[in-house]
C-alpha positions in Angstrom: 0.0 0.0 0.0 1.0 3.3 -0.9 -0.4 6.8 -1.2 0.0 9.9 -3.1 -0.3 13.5 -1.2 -2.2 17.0 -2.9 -3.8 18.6 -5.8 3.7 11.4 -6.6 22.3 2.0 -11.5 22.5 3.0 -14.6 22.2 0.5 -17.5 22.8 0.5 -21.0 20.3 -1.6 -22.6 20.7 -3.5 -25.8 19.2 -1.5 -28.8 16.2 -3.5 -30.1 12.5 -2.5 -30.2 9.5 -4.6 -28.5 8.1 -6.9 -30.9 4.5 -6.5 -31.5 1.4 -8.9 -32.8 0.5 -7.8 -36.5 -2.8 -5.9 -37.3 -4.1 -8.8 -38.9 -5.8 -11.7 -37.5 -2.8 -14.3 -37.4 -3.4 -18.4 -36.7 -0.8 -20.1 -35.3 -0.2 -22.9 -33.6 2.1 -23.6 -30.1 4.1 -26.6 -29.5 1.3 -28.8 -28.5 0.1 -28.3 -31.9 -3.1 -26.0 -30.3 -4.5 -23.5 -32.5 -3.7 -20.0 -31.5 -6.2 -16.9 -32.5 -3.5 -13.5 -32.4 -5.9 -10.5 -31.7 -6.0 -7.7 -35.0 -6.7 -4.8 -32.2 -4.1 -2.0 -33.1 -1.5 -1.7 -29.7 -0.2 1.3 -29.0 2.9 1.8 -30.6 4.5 4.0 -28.4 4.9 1.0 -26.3 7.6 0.2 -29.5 9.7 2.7 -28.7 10.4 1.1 -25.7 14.5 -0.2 -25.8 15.0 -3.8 -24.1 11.7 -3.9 -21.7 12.2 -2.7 -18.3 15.1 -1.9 -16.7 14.9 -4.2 -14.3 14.1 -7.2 -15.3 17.1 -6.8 -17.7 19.4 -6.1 -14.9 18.1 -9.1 -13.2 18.7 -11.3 -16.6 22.2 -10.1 -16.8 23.6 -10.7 -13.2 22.6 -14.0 -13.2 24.0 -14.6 -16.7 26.7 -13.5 -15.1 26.8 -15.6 -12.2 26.1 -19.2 -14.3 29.7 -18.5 -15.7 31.2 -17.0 -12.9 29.9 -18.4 -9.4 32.8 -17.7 -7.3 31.9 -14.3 -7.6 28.1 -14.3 -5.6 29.4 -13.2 -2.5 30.8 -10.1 -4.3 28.7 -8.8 -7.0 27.0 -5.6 -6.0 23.6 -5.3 -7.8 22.2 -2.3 -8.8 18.6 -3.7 -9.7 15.5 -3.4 -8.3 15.6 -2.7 -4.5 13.7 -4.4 -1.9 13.0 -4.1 2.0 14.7 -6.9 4.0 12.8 -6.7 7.4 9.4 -8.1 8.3 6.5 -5.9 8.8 6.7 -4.4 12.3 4.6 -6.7 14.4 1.8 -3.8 15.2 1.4 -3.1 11.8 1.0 -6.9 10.9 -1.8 -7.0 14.0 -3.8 -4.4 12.3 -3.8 -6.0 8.7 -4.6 -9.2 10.6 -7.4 -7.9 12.9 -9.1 -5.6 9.6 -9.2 -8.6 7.4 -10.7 -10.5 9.9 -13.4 -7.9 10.5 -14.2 -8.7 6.9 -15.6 -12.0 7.6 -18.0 -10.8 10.2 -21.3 -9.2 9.7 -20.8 -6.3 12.0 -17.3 -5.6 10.7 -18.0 -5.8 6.8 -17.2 -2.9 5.4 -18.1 -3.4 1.4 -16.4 -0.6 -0.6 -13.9 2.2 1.1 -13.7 5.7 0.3 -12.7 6.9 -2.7 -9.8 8.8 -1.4 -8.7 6.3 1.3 -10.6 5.7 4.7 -10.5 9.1 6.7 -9.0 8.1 9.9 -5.7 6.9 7.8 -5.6 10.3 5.8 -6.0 11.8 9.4 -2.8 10.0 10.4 -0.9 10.3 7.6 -1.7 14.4 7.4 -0.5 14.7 10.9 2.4 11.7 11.6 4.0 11.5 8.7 3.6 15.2 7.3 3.7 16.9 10.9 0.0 19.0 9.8 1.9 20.4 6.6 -0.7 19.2 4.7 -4.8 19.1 5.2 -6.3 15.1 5.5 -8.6 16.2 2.4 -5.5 16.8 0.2 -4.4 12.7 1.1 -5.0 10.4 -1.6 -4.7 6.7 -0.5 -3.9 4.5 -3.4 -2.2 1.1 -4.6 1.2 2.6 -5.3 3.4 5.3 -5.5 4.7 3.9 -9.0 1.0 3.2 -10.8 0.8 6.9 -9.5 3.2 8.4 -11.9 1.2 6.6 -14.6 -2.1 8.2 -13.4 -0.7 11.3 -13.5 0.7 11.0 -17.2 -2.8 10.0 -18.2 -4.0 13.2 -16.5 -1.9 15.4 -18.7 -1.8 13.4 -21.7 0.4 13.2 -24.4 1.1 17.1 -25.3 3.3 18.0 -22.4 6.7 17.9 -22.2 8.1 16.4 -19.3 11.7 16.7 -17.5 13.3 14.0 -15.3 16.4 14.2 -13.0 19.2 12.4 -15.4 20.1 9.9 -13.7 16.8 8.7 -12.3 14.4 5.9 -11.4 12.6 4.6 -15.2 9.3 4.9 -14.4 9.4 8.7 -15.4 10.9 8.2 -18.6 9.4 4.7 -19.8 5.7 6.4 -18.6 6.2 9.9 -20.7 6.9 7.2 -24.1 3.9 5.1 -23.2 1.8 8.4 -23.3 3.0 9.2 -26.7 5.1 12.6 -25.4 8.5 11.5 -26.6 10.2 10.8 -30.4 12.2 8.1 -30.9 15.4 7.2 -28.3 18.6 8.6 -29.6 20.9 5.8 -30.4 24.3 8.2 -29.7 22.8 9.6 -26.3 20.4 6.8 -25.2 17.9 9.2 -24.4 14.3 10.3 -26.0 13.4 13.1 -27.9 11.1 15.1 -26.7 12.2 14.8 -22.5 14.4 17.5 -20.9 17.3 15.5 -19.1 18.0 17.4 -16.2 21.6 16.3 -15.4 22.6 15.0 -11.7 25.9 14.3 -11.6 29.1 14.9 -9.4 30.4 17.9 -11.2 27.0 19.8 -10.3 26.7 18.1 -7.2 23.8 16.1 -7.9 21.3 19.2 -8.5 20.8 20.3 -12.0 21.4 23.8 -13.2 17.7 24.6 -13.8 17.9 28.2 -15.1 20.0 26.7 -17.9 17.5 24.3 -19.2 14.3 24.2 -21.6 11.1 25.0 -19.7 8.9 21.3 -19.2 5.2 21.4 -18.5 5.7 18.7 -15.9 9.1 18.2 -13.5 9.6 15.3 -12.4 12.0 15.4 -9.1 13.0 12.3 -6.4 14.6 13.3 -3.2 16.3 11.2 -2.0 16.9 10.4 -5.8 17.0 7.0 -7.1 20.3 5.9 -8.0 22.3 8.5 -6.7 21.2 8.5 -2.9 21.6 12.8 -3.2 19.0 14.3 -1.1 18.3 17.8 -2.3 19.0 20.8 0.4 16.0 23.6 1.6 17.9 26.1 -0.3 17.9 23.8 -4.0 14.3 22.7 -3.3 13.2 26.8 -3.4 15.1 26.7 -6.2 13.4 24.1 -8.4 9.7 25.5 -6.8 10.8 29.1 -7.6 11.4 27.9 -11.4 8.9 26.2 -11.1 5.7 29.1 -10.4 8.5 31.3 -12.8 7.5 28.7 -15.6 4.1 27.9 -15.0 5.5 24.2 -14.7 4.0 21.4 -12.5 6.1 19.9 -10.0 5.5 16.3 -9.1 7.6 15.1 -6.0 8.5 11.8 -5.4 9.4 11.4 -1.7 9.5 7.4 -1.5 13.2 7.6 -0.3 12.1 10.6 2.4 12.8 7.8 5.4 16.4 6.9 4.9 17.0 10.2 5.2 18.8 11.5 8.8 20.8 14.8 7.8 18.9 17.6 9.9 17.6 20.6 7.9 17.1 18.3 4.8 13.7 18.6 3.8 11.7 15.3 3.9 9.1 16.8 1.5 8.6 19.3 -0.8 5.8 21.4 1.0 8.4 21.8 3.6 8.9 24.7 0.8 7.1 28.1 0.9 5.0 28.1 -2.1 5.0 24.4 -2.9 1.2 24.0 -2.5 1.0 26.1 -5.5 3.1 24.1 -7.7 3.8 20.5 -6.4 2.1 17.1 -6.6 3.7 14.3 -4.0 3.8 10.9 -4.1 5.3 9.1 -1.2 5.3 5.7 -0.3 5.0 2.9 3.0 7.2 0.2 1.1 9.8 2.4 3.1 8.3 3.2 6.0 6.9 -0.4 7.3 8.4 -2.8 4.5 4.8 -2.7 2.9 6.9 -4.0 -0.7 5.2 -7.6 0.1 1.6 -6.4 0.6 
């Protein structure tokens, strides 16, 4: 379970497009010798431009390629895949999942559909615990994850906006803004897409791009703590990228899923810690780190 608040390793992938069924009705049959019917409904084809599937998975299919010709070497590869919590659920929070789905089987504890917008009492907690009354319980949206949230937002603003993303930085921004039809083709010298503004993180900027120096993006997309990198942005570069922001009429969308692990004091754990925020920024924020909620 994850929520979104308000109104939210680098790997070079081998070059060839996702295969899609034809247009046309196709009959073909598997090894069993059944009879299989191919749909003729047109796919997307933005879902083409896609380079190698997703990152992930790829990652995974390399390292242990890897290791079937080189085992000696387990104990000492460091993976840069897809991360994962490696403690159980903190036994209160297991008690209430336990005791709520049992109340489900009882007449006087079914509850049929929930709110919309996530039952109150949790919006309530998560306004006031988790964002210390910075934000209003009817400005909480309770949804299935933080990641499917990125998509929902894309779908909200279609497939005319241009969108920026922290360079390097966790797919799901990029791979979401070329399913929505808002990029060209990927750029086989740069291995990036057309049509997103790469907002550079690196060492020699320390980790924060130089904002004033790129093209203006309808939506920016911005993770602090940022996924690869670990870089937590400071109060002083977060006014920056909201000040740019309102100066652009851009959106902001936050993505504060790493906001746990970090323990520097002054760093802003989210981005309406920043005066003027509420006018520009969408968060999305997560329990898989909070309570190790990655297995529910």
């Amino acid at each position: 379970m994850k929520l979104t608040v308000a109104l939210a390793s680098i790997l070079s992938l081998a070059s060839s497009s996702l295969a899609f069924v034809p247009t046309t009705s196709i009959n073909q049959r598997n090894n069993a010798g059944v009879s299989l019917n191919m749909s003729g409904v047109e796919r997307n084809p933005n879902f083409g431009k896609l380079v190698g599937g997703y990152l992930f998975p790829e990652i995974a299919r390399r390292r242990n390629a890897y290791l079937e010709e080189n085992p000696d070497m387990a104990d000492r590869i460091i993976s840069l895949g897809i991360g994962d919590t490696t403690q159980p659920i903190p036994e209160h929070i297991l008690g209430g999942l336990i005791t709520g789905a049992s109340k489900l089987g009882t007449k006087e504890g079914y509850s049929g559909y929930g709110a919309e917008q996530g039952m109150g009492d949790l919006r309530a907690k998560i306004a006031s615990v988790l964002y210390n009354d910075l934000i209003d319980p009817s400005e909480v949206f309770v949804s299935d994850g933080a990641k499917c949230d990125i998509m929902r937002i894309q779908q909200m603003f279609g497939s005319r906006v241009t969108s920026a993303v922290q360079d390097p930085s966790y797919p799901v921004y990029v791979d979401t803004s070329v399913m929505m039809g808002q990029t060209g083709l990927i750029n086989e010298e740069t291995r990036q897409f057309d049509g997103i503004v790469y907002m550079p993180c690196t060492a020699e900027n320390n980790f924060f791009p130089d904002l004033a120096s790129l093209p203006r993006a309808d939506v920016v997309y911005f993770c602090s703590p940022n996924n690869p990198t670990g870089a937590a942005a400071t109060k002083e570069q977060l006014t920056e990228l909201v000040n740019i922001c309102k100066e652009r009429g851009s959106i902001l969308v936050f993505d504060a899923a790493y906001a746990p692990f970090i323990r520097s004091p002054g760093i802003p754990k989210s981005i309406y810690e920043i005066e003027g925020a509420k006018d520009v920024a969408i968060e999305c924020n997560s329990f898989s780190k909070y309570a190790g909620f990655t297995g529910v």
